[in-house]
C-alpha positions, 0 to 999 in steps of 0.5 A, a space after each residue: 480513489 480516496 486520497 491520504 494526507 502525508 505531511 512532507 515532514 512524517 514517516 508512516 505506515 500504510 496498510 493494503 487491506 487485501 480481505 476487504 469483503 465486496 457488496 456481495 460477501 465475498 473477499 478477494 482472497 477468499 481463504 487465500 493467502 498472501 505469499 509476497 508482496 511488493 510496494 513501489 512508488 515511481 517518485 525517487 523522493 519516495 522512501 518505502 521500507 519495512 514491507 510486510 505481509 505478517 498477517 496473511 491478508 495485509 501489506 503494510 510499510 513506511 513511508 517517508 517523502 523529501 520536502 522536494 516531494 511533489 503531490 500526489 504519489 502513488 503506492 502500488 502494492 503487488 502481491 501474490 498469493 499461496 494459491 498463486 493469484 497475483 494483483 494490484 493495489 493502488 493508493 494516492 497520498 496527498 503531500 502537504 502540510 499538517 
């Protein structure tokens, strides 16, 4: 899993590609859609907001850390779908100076 550099003094936003095409062709959602979705974090120095799904295949949000922050985080995306398919997503950020 890739690792994201967050500077402890930056507020950004991160994506969740959900239509990501597999070697073979194919996309995990396949024609479906996103009907929710959730990020979290465990870390309580981790500030998410701004969840959104607009796209229909995308979940993105804002994310802002306090200098207290101890590295790596992670976000975990949950999501479920129009046809009622449910999974996870993570991603690790990296907290450090810029």
């Amino acid at each position: 899993m890739q690792m994201i550099a967050h500077d402890p003094d930056a507020k950004l936003d991160y994506w969740f590609d959900w239509n990501v095409a597999s070697p073979t062709g194919k996309t995990w959602l396949d024609g479906d859609t996103i009907a929710s979705a959730t990020i979290t974090c465990a870390d309580p120095t981790v500030t998410i907001t701004n969840v959104s799904h607009a796209t229909g295949t995308t979940v993105g949000c804002w994310v802002a850390v306090t200098p207290a922050t101890v590295s790596p985080v992670s976000l975990r995306c949950h999501i479920v779908t129009a046809a009622g398919r449910e999974d996870d997503r993570t991603m690790l950020l990296s907290i450090r100076e810029r």
